[in-house]
C-alpha positions as CSV (number, residue, x, y, z in Angstrom):
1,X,-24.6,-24.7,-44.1
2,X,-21.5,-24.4,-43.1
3,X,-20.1,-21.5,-40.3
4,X,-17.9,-20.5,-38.1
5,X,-19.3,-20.3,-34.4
6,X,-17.7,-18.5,-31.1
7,X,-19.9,-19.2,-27.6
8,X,-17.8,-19.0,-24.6
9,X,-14.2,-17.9,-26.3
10,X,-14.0,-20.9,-28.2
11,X,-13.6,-20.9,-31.9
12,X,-15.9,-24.1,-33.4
13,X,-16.3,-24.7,-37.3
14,X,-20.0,-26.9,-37.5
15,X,-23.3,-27.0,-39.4
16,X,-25.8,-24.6,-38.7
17,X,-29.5,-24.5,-40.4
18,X,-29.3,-21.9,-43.8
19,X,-30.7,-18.2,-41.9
20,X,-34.4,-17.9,-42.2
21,X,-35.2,-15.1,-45.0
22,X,-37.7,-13.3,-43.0
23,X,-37.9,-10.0,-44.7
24,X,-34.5,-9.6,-45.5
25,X,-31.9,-10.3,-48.5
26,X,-30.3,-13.7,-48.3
27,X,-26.7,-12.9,-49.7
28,X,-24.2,-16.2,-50.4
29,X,-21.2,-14.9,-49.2
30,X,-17.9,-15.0,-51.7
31,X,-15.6,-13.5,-49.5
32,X,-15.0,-13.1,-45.9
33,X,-12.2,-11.1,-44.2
34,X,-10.8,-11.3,-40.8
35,X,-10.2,-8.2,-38.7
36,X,-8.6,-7.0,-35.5
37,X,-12.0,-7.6,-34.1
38,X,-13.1,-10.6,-35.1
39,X,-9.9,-11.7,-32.8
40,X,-10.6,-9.2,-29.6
41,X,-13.8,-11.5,-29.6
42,X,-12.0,-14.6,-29.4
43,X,-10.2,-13.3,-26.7
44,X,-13.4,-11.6,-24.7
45,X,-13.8,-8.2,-26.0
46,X,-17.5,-8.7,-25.8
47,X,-19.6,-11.8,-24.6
48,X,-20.9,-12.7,-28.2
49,X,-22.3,-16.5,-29.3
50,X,-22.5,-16.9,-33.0
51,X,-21.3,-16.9,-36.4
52,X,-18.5,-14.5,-36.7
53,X,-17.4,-12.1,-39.4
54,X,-18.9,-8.8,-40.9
55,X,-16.2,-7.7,-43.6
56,X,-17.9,-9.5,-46.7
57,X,-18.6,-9.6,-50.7
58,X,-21.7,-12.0,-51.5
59,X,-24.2,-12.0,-54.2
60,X,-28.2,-11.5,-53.6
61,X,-29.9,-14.7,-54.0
62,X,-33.6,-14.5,-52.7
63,X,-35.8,-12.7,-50.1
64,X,-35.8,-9.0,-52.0
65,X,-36.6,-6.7,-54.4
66,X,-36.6,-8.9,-57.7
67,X,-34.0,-6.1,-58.9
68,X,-31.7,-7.2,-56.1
69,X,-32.0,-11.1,-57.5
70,X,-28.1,-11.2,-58.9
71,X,-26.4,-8.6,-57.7
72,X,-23.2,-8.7,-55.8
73,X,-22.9,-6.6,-52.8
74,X,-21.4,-5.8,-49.5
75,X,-23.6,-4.5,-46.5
76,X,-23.3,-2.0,-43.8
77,X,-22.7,-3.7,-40.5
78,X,-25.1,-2.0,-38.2
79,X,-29.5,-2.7,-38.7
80,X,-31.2,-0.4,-37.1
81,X,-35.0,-0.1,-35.5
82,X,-35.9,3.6,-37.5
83,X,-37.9,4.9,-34.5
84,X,-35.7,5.0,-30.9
85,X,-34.1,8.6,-30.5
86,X,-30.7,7.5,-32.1
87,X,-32.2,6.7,-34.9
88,X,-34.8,9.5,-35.5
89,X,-32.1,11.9,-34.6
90,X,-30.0,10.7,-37.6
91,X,-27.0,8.9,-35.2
92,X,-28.5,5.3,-37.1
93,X,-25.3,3.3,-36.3
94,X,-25.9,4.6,-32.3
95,X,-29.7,2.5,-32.6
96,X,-30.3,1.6,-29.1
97,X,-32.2,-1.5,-30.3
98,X,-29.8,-2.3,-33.4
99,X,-28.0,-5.4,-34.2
100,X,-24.5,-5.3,-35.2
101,X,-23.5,-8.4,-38.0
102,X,-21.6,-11.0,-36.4
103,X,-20.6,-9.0,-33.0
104,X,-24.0,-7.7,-31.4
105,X,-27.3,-10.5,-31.1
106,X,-26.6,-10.8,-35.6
107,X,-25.2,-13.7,-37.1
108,X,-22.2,-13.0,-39.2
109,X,-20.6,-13.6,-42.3
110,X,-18.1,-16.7,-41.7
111,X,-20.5,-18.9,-43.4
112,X,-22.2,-19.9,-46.5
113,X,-25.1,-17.5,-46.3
114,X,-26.4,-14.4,-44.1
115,X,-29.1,-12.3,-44.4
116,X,-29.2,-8.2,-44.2
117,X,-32.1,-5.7,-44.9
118,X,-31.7,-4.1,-48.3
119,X,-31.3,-1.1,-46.7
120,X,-28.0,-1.7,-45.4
121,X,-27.1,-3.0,-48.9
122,X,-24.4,-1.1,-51.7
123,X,-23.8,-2.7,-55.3
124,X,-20.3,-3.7,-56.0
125,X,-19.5,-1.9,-59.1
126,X,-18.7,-4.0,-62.3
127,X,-14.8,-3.0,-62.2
128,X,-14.1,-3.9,-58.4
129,X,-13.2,-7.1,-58.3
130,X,-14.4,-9.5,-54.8
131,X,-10.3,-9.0,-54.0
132,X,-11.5,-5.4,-53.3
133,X,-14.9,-5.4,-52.7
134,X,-14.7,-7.3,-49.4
135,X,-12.5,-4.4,-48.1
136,X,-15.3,-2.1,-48.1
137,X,-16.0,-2.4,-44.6
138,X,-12.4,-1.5,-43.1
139,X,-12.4,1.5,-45.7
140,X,-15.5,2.5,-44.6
141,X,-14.2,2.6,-41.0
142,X,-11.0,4.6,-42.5
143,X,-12.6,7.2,-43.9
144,X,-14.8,8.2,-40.8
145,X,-12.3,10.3,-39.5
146,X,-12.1,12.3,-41.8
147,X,-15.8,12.4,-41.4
148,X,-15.1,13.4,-37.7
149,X,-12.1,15.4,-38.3
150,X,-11.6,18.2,-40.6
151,X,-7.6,17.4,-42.0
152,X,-5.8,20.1,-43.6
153,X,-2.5,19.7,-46.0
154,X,-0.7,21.7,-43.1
155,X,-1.8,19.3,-40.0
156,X,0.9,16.7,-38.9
157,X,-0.8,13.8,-38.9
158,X,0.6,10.8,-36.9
159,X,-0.9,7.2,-37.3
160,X,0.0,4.8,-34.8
161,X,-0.3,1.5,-35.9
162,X,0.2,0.0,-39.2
163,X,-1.7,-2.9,-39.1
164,X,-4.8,-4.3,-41.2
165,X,-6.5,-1.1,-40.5
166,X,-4.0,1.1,-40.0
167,X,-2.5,0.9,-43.2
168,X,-5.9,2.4,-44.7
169,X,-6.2,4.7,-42.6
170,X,-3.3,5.6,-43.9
171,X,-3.8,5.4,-47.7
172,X,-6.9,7.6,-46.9
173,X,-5.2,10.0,-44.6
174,X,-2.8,10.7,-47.7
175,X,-4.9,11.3,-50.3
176,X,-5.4,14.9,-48.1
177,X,-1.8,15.6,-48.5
178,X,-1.3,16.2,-45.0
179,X,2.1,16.1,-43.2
180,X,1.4,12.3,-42.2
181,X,3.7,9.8,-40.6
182,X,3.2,6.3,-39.9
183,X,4.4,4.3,-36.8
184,X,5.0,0.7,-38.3
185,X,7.2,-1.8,-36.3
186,X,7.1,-5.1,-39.1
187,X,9.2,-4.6,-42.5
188,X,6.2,-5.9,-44.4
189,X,4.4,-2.9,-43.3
190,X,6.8,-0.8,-43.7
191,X,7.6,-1.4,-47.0
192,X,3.8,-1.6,-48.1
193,X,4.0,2.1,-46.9
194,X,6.8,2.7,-48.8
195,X,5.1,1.4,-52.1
196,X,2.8,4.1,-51.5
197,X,5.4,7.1,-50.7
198,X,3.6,7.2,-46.8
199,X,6.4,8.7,-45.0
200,X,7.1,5.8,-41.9
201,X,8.6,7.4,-38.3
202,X,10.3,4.8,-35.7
203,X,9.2,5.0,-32.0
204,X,13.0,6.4,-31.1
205,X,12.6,9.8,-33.8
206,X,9.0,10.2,-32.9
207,X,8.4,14.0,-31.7
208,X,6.4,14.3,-28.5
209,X,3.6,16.5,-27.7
210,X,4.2,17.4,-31.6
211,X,1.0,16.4,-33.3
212,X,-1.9,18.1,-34.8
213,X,-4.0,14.8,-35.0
214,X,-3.3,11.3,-33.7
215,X,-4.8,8.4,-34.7
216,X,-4.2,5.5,-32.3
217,X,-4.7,2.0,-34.3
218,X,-2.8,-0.7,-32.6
219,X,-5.5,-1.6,-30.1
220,X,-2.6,-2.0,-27.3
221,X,-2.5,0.1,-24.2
222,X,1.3,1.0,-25.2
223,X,-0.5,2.0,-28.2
224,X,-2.8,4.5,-26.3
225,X,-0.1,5.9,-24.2
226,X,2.4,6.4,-26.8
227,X,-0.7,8.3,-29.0
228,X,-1.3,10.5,-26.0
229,X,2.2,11.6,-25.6
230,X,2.6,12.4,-29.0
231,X,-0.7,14.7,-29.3
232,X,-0.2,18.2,-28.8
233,X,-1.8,20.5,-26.3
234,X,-5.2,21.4,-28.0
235,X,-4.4,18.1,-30.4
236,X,-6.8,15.2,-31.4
237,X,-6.9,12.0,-30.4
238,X,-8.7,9.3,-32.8
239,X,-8.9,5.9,-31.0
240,X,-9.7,3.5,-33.9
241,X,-9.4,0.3,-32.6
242,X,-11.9,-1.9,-29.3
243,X,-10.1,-3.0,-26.5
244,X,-10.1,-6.1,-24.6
245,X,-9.9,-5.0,-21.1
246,X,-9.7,-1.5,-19.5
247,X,-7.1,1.5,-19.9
248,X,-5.4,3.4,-17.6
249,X,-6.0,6.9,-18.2
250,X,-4.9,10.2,-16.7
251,X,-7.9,12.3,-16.9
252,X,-6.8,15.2,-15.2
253,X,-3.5,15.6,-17.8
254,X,-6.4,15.5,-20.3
255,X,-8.0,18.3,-19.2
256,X,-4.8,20.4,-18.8
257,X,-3.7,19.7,-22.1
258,X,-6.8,20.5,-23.6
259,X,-7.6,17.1,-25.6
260,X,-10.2,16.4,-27.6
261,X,-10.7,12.3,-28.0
262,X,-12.8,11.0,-30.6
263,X,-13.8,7.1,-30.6
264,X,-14.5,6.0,-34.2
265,X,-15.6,3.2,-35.9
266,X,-18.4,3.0,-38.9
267,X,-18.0,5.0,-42.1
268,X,-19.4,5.7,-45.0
269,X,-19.7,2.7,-47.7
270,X,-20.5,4.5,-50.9
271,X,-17.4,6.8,-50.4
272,X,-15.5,3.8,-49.8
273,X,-16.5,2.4,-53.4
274,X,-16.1,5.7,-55.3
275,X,-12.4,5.6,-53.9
276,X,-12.0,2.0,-54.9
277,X,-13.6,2.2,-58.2
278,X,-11.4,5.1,-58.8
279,X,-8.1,2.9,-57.7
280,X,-7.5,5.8,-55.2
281,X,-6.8,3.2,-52.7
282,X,-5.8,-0.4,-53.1
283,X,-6.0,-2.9,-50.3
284,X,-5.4,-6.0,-52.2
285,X,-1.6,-6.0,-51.3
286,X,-2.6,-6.5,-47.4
287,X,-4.0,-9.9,-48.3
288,X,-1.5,-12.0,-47.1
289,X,-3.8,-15.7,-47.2
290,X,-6.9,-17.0,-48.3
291,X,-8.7,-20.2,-46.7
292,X,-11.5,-21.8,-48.2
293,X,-14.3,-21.9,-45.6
294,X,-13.6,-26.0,-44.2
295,X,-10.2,-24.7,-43.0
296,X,-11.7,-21.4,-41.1
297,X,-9.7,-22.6,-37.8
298,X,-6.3,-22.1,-39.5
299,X,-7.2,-18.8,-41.4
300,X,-8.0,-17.5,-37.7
301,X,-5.1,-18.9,-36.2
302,X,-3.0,-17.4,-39.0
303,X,-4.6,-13.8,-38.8
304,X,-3.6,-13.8,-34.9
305,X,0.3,-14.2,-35.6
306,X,2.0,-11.3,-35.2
307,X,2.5,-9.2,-38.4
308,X,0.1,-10.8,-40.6
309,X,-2.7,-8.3,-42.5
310,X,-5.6,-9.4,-44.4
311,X,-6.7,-13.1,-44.3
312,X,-9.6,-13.8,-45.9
313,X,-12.1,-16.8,-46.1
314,X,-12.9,-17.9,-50.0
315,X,-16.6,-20.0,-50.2
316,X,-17.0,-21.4,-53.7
């Protein structure tokens, strides 16, 4: 088949044997998206070698239940042992032993086929179309703070970054009718905001030491160090996005000010359906490309320009 391989920073589209069934679902992938990291590997976030991608929409062809035979699906990211102490313990995406689809020892989803337990497996309802579907992932990941964080209509909410992610963390922030702001620098962003009545706030009127909650999204360190200006004493800091690299961080003004920093990442997929099914949230206006699969170079060349959202990869 054909698939989209990284070993050694370099980006390489070639043919690589179909993935062995072996216990598992074999799912032919329909869509694939590109996300903020997907790129921080390119660029050495984490030494991986492999077939990229994890955001995804396929349809269950062999290797499971006979039930499964048919259906179209997306998949949780993370595949766990079920017996080390993370696991056990009920922190399943923390498995000390777990692969992680197309970032951690787990081919990915830039390709004709992959493989995933069933377990990790949710059925695309009937009325979301694959336009939708293969946001799953990134809503999933949008949601978890608010399974982290308890928001309240009277927080101020800030979001820094309005990016692929950020602008669902943002559509998900809102539907708690929070006092939320949203630091976007590129007018297509801004106006996607807009479309949705999200309140936007530029870098020059931005309050500091001002907000209940922060949620850092850019993935820059001028990201990080505008986020922690802006949190208030006693305030919540939400880093959403991996860095490539290390931060500088003053640990002592953390103390003082009494911050409490959360890293996030994997959410919850089935809430991430019920809010699409619903139309709750709509992502489909971040797609900015598509690229059938043989022309996987460019789609990754055009996600890394600046100000471009969702590309995604069509397989037909």
């Amino acid at each position: 088949m054909q698939a989209l391989w990284l070993e050694n920073r370099l980006l390489s589209l070639r043919h690589v044997p179909e993935p062995a069934v072996a216990g598992e679902a074999l799912i032919r992938i329909r869509q694939a998206g590109i996300c903020g990291t997907d790129l921080e590997l390119v660029r050495g976030y984490y030494p991986y070698t492999g077939i990229l991608g994890h955001e995804f929409v396929g349809e269950v062809v062999a290797g499971a239940d006979p039930d499964w035979i048919g259906a179209r699906v997306v998949g949780e990211i993370n595949v766990v042992c079920g017996a080390c102490e993370a696991c056990r313990s009920g922190r399943r995406t923390h498995c000390a032993n777990r692969t992680v689809l197309g970032i951690v020892n787990r081919h990915g989803t830039f390709a004709e086929y992959t493989t995933l337990p069933l377990a990790n497996l949710h059925r695309v309802p009937d009325t979301v179309p694959d336009e939708m579907a293969v946001f799953t992932e990134p809503l999933a990941a949008a949601l978890e703070i608010q399974e982290q964080v308890s928001i309240r209509p009277t927080d101020r909410v800030l979001v820094i970054g309005a990016g692929r992610l950020g602008q669902l963390i943002a559509q998900t922030l809102a539907l708690t009718e929070c006092d939320l702001r949203v630091l976007a620098r590129h007018p297509i962003q801004k106006d996607l905001l807009a479309a949705r009545s999200i309140a936007v706030i530029s870098a020059d009127a931005l309050p500091l030491r001002f907000w209940d909650v922060v949620v850092e999204a850019t993935g820059s360190a001028e990201g990080f160090h505008l986020a922690r200006q802006a949190v208030r004493p006693r305030g919540t800091l939400v880093l959403k996005s991996t860095y490539a690299g290390e931060l500088t961080i003053n640990a002592s003004a953390l103390v003082v000010d009494e911050i409490t920093v959360i890293g996030s990442r994997c959410g919850p997929f089935a809430a991430a359906l019920r809010l699409l099914e619903a139309r709750r949230v709509d992502p489909t206006p971040l797609i900015m490309d598509v690229f059938p699969l043989h022309r996987a170079m460019e789609a990754m060349a055009r996600a890394a320009q600046p100000g471009v959202l969702k590309v995604l990869l069509h397989m037909p």
